[in-house]
N, C-alpha and C positions, 0 to 999 in steps of 0.2 A: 504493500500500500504506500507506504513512503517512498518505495521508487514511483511508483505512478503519481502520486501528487507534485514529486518533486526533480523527477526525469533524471535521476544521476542515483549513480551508490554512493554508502556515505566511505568516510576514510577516517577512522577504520571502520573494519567490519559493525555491519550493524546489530549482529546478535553480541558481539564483546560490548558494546557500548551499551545497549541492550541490560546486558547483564550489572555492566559498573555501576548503571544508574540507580536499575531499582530495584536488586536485589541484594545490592553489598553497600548500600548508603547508612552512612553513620546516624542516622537521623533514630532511630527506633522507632518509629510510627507508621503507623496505615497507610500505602500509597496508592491514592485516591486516583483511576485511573479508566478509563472508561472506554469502549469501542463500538462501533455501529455494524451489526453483523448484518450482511446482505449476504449470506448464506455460500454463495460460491465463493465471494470474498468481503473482505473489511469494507466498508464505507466511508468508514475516518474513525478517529480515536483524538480526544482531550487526557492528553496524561499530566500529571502534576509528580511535585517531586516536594517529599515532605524535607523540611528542613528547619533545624535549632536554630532560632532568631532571638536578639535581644532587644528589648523593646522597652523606652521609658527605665532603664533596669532592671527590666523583669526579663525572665526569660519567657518566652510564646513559642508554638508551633506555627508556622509557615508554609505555606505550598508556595515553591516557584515555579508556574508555568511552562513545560517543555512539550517537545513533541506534536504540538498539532497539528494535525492531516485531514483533509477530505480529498477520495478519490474524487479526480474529475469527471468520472459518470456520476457521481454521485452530489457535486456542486449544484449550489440554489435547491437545493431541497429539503434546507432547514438543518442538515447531519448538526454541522458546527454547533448552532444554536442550543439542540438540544442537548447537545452533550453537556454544555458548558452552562448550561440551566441545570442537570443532574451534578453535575462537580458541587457547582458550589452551593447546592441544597443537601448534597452530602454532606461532606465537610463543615461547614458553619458552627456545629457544636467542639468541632472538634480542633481547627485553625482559621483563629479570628483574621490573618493576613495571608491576602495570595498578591504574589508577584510575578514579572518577567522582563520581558523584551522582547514585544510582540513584533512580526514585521510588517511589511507595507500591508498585506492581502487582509492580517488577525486585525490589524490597531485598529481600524474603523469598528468594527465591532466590538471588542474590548471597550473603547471608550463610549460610544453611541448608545449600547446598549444593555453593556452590566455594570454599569456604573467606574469602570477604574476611571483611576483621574492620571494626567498622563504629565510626569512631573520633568520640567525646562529649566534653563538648557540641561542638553544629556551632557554630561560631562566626560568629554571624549579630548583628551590634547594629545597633541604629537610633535615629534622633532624630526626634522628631514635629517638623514645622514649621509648623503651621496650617494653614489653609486647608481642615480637617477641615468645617467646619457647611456650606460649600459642596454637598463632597460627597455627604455623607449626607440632604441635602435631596433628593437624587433616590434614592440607594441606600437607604436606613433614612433614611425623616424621624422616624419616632419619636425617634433619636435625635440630629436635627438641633440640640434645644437644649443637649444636652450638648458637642455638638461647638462650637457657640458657647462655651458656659464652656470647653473646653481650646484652643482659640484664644484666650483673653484669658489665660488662664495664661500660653503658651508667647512666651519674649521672644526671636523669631527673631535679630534682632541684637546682643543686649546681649553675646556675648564679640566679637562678626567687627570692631565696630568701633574695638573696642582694640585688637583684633590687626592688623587696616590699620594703623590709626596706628603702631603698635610696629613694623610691617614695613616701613613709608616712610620712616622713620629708619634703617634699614639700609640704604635703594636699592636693596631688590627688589621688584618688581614679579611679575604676572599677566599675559597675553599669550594669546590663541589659539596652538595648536601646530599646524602644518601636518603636518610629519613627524620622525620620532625620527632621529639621525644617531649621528655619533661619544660625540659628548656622552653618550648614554644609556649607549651601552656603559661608557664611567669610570662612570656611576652603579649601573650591575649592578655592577662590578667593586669599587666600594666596599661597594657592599649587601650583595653573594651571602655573602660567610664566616657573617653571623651568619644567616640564612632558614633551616638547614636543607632539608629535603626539599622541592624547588619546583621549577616548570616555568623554565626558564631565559631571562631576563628582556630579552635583548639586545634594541640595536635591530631586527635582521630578527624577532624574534618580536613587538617592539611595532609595526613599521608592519605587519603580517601583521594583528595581530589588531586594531589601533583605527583605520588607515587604511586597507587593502583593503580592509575587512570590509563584506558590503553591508548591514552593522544600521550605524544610527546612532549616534555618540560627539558629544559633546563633551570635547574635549580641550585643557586647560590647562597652558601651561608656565610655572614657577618662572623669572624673571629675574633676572640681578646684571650687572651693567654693561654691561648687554646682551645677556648669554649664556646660553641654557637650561642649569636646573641639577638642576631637578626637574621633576616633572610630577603633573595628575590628570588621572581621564577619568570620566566621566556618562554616563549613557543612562537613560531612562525607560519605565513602563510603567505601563497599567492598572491597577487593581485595583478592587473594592466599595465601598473607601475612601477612591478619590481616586486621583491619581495619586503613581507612587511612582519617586522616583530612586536609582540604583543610584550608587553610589561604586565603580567599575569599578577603579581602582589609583589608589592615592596613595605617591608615592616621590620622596623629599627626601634628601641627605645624611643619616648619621647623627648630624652631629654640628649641624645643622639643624631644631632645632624650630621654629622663627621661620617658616621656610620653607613648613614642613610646616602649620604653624598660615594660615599666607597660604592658601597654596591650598584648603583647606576653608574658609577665610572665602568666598572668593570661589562654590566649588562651591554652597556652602548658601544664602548669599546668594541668586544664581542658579536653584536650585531653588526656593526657597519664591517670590522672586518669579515664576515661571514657572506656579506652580497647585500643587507640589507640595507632600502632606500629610506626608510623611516623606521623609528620606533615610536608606538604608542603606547596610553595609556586610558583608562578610566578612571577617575579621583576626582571627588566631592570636595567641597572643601574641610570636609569632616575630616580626610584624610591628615594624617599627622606631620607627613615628610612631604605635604604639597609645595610647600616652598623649596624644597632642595628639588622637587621634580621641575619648577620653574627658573629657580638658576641653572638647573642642566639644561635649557633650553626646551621644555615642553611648554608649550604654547596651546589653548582654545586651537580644537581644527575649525577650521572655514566653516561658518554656518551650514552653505550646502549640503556640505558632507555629514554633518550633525544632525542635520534635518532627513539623511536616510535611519536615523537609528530614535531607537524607542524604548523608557522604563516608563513602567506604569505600576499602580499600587491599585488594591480594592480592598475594600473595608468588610471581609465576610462573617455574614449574619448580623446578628443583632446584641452583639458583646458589648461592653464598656473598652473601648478599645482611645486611648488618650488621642488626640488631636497632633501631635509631632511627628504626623504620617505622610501628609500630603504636599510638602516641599522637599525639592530637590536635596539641599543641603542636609533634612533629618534624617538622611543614610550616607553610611560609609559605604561603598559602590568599587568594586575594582572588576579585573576581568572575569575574577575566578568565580564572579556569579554567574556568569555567559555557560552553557552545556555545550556549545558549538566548537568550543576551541581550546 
């Protein structure tokens, strides 16, 4: 059914992913998931993905939105609708907040007709790193000599190598990260008071999603006398314009910009020497290390390109559920809420 709604395999396989999601997710709860059986085949399916949220400082059950399909014989016939009328009449006693990041075809519907409210700007920044005239030599050579002139603009290293030096004077170091342990949990547990609204950041949800996961990560830990103390994580992907790395989480003490400044030296580094023409990111300003992602040079991307992406919040059922739901800023937002990448 997902190839026919969506005309491509997924990468990876889609029964591994299948399985990551919702049969090995850290969450312990119900997953609330629904399919439209038209007997020789599927019609569509609404799946949700239960998931540990904090909220107000409380902790809550969450559904985030993943998976929705309707085959295309099966479009305009109400599948979508009714599914997503049965979800959330399920669930209501059971998780007061569903979320996602619906795309062009779901959002109209999501917003127009089950109330989510569709929270601006997405907070999408990125940094060009070169290696632009490469790509467009195949994709748009037309505009392969532009892309040479914004490759001699962009000076990929001119902050990362001060920030090494400024970092190797403290004695922290970079390291591949095998897997998250006790460590990470003190770092949720210094981080969480100021994130607001966010999926809950412990180690069983960081080796769940960057080590089980059968998408590829690189994953980086922050060192001090030996000990992880922070972490990022990368993964990459296609695009017209070269390839593009994703900044998947970046999390440093608070009181750690040094830190936080190391590890994006090394991610960015990393990236552009790898092929990639940008890195991005997803970061609210809840985000703690937003400022050292904006001295690295991450920038708001171009409106256009913000206005293809989409988070939306819905208030499910009739809970007392506090008011610090419905703007952008009352979530901490990165990549690693994305299912896709």
């Amino acid at each position: 059914m997902m190839r026919h709604a969506f005309g491509s395999d997924e990468a990876p396989s889609a029964s591994e992913r299948w399985d990551w999601l919702f049969l090995n997710s850290p969450a312990g709860a119900a997953t609330h998931y629904l399919v439209a059986d038209a007997r020789t085949r599927l019609a569509g399916q609404f799946a949700t993905l239960p998931v540990r949220l904090q909220h107000h400082g409380e902790p809550v059950l969450g559904l985030a939105v993943v998976d929705m399909a309707t085959d295309p014989a099966h479009q305009r016939q109400g599948v979508f609708t009714a599914l997503a009328r049965a979800i959330y009449e399920g669930s209501a006693s059971a998780a007061p907040i569903v979320f996602g990041f619906p795309n062009a075809t779901a959002a109209p519907i999501h917003y127009g007709r089950f109330d989510w409210v569709e929270l601006r700007p997405f907070p999408f920044l990125i940094r060009p790193l070169g290696n632009v005239r490469a790509a467009l030599q195949t994709s748009a050579p037309r505009l392969a000599s532009a892309g040479a002139l914004l490759d001699g603009v962009i000076s990929r290293l001119r902050a990362l190598e001060h920030t090494l030096r400024c970092a190797e004077r403290t004695g922290a170091s970079v390291v591949t990260l095998e897997r998250f342990s006790a460590w990470a949990d003190d770092l949720w547990r210094q981080l969480s008071p100021r994130l607001g609204t966010c999926v809950v950041r412990d180690a069983a949800y960081l080796n769940w999603r960057f080590c089980e996961s059968p998408y590829p990560y690189r994953r980086y830990a922050l060192a001090r006398d030996g000990e992880p103390v922070g972490f990022a994580v990368t993964t990459f992907s296609p695009t017209r314009y070269g390839r593009l790395c994703h900044l998947m989480e970046l999390m440093a003490a608070p009181d750690d910009p040094a830190g936080a400044r190391l590890l994006l030296a090394h991610a960015t580094s990393d990236a552009a020497r790898d092929g990639a023409s940008a890195i991005c990111a997803i970061a609210t300003r809840r985000h703690p290390h937003r400022r050292a992602l904006l001295q690295a040079g991450f920038l708001p991307a171009p409106a256009r390109l913000r206005a293809q992406m989409s988070f939306g919040v819905r208030r499910n059922g009739a809970g007392a559920i506090p008011n610090e739901l419905f703007h952008i800023d009352d979530w901490y937002l990165s990549g690693a809420d994305r299912d896709t990448l």
